[in-house]
C-alpha positions, 0 to 999 in steps of 0.5 A: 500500500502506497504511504499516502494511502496509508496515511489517508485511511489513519486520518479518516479512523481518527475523524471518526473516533473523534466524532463518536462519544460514550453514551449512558443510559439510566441504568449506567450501561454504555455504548461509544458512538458517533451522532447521526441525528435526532427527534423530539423523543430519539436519538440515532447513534451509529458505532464503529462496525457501523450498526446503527441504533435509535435510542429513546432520549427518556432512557438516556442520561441528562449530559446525552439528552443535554448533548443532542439538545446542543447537536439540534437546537429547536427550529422555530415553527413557522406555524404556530403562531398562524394556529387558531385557538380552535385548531388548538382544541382540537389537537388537545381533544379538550375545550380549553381555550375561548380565545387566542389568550387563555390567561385573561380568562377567569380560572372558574369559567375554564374549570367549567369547560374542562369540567373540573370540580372546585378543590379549594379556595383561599383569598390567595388561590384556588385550584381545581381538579378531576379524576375522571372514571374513564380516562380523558384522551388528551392527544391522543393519550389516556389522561388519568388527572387534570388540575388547575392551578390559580391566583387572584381568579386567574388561572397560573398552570393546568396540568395533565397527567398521563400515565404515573405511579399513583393513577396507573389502572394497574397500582390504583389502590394497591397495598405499597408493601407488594411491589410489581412484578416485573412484567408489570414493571415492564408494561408501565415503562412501555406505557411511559415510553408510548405516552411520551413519544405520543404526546410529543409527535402530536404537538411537534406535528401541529406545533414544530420541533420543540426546545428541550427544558433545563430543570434547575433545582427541580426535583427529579434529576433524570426528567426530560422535558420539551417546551412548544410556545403558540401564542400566549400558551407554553406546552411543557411535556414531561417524563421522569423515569420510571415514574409518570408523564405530565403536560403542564400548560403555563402563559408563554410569558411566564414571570417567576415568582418574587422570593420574599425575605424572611421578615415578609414571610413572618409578616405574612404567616402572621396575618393568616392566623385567625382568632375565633370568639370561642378561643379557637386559634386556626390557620384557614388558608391553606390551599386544598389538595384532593389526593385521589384514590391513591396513597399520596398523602405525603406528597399531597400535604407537602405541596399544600405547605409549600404552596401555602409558604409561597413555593411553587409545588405539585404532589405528582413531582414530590412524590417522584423526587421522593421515591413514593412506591407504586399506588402510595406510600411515602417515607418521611425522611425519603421525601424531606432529603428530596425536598431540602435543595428545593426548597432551601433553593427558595430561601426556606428549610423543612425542617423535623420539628423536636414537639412535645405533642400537647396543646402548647408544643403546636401552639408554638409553630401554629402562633407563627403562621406555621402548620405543622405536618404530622405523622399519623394512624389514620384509623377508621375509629379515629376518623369515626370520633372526628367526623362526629365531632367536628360535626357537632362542633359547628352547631355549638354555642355553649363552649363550657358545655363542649369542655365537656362532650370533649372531655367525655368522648370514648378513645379507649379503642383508638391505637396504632395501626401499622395498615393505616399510616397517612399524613395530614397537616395540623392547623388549629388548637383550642386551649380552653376545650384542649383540641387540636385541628388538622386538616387531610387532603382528601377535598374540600370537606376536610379542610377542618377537622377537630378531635380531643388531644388525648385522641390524637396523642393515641394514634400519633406516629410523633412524625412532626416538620415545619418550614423554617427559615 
């Protein structure tokens, strides 16, 4: 062989080892290969001995998909500005928009033409939320959970959930303790995968190519995201791995959130504590959250603090940072490792609070502003007791006389029950008739509930954490 024959052949080996790079997927398995092209949701990749392989972006690690982002920046569509409102909800399958401008529109009209129910209202925010019998098909896609998120009337964000941990038909009311086997561990994946790319070819095919998302400070470091913008609106796409897929629709314009100093949050915390006739001390404005069917009472009372102190939040995304098994489940400390470098991110720290549970011990947080998040046994007994209570209680006039029924009420059945662990938040005592409120996020009928001390003393886990700063 002629010596520049040679010397062209090493120098085409060279160009094309210099073009392949090491690929991980998540579950750290590797593959060198050089960049052929890419999509909305893959990548093709081609190895040295020339096989090529298309590789979904969700199964990759964040420094590839931040790679292909690189390799393909977004075309902007030509389109989607030209993209009636009306075309819009037809691409969705859902009467959503009644203009070209979504956002200038009362949150409760829309929550009508998406049949949404009211979940709760505060003079800050409200929201509104569905989980519909049969799913809703949303591009294309069987949609589990629709949600709208509000503020001062106007609607902030609607989300979409496509299949997930908690809704999935397969999990929905499982027992947390028995875990998937793995055929079932393989459709959900498969389904997660479908889902994804589904969403992603409609809006791409109506929309244009999208922009990928960067997550900071996000909870869930291996979720892939695309952004689409069409006018006023944003359609954020979603999958985290191996846990669920979402559509959020936000304004296009979207104005972050002013971070308040610490002695504003105090001021404000302070301003939300009413004080009642009958000596009742109760924060009443904590926003609702309706868990479903599903196990997510962790998640769930998490977001409604963090949204109450001002920090954005969703259950959906707390309960994929923070490891929430299949169908429910939550462990404390799993979930407040996940949250600590969010929510210190906002200037704030959850913290697990050293209570001595008595009507002082929650005074002391509950006087701040702060409720209190507790661990407890949620048995039928107990919720039996509260309900009654809480019932009787709102027809009361005579509070000497309540002292009393309190005092009198029957817990010698009330205990632990490993079966019926849950979360809830504490938001009220009474001194003088030696109760404590606390509400579950099970909607809006269990926004206040009230029982005797000694009751919640019986079935407590003594699992207490607060928002600091």
């Amino acid at each position: 062989m002629l010596p520049h024959a040679r010397l062209l052949i090493v120098s085409l080996l060279l160009a094309a080892s210099s073009s392949a790079r090491l690929w991980t997927d998540t579950q750290g398995r590797t593959i060198e290969a050089e960049w052929v092209k890419s999509s909305a949701t893959t990548v093709t990749i081609r190895r040295a001995d020339g096989q090529v392989f298309a590789l979904p972006l969700t199964g990759l690690s964040t420094a590839d998909r931040d790679f292909v982002a690189q390799k393909t920046p977004a075309t902007p569509s030509s389109t989607s500005a030209k993209i009636s409102f009306a075309e819009i909800n037809t691409l969705l399958g859902l009467d959503l928009l009644a203009d070209d401008n979504l956002w200038d529109d009362t949150s409760a009209d829309i929550a009508a033409r998406l049949k949404l129910s009211l979940e709760g209202k505060t003079p800050h925010c409200e929201s509104y939320r569905a989980y519909p019998r049969k799913p809703v098909t949303v591009l294309g896609t069987p949609a589990y959970m629709l949600s709208l998120q509000a503020a001062e009337g106007r609607a902030t964000a609607i989300t979409i959930m496509f299949a997930n941990r908690g809704d999935y038909p397969a999990f929905l009311g499982r027992d947390p303790r028995s875990f998937p086997s793995k055929a079932e561990l393989k459709e959900f994946d498969q389904a997660l995968k479908t889902d994804f790319e589904t969403l992603c070819t409609a809006l791409t095919a109506k929309l244009g190519d999208p922009k990928s998302e960067m997550s900071v400070g996000g909870l869930d470091p291996r979720r892939h995201s695309l952004r689409w913008e069409c006018g006023a609106q944003t359609f954020l796409a979603s999958h985290d791995a191996e846990q669920m897929v979402s559509l959020k629709i936000a304004p296009t314009d979207r104005a972050g959130a002013r971070l308040l100093s610490d002695d504003q949050v105090r001021k404000m915390l302070k301003e939300r504590i009413a004080k009642r006739r009958n000596g009742d001390v109760i924060i009443d404005q904590i926003p609702m959250v309706d868990q479903g069917p599903k196990g997510y009472c962790v998640p769930a009372t998490f977001e409604r603090y963090l949204r109450y102190v001002g920090i954005p939040s969703d259950m959906y995304e707390l309960a994929a940072g923070g490891g929430t098994d299949f169908g429910g489940g939550s462990s404390f400390e799993n979930m407040a490792a996940s949250l600590d470098r969010y929510v210190r991110r906002q200037g704030r720290r959850l913290d697990k609070a050293p209570l001595k549970f008595s009507v002082n011990g929650v005074a002391r947080y509950l006087d701040e502003g702060r409720p209190i998040v507790w661990g407890l046994y949620s048995t039928r007994a107990f919720n039996e007791l509260s309900s009654s209570l809480t019932e009787a209680r709102q027809t009361t006039t005579d509070w000497a006389k309540w002292k009393k029924t309190v005092a009198s009420a029957d817990i010698a059945a009330l205990g632990p029950d490993r079966l019926s662990g849950h979360a809830c938040l504490i938001i009220g005592y009474n001194r003088a008739t030696n109760e404590i409120a606390f509400t579950d996020s099970w909607g809006p009928r269990f926004t206040e509930r009230w029982v005797p001390l000694a009751a919640a003393q019986k079935i407590s886990q003594d699992e207490f954490w607060v928002i600091s700063w």
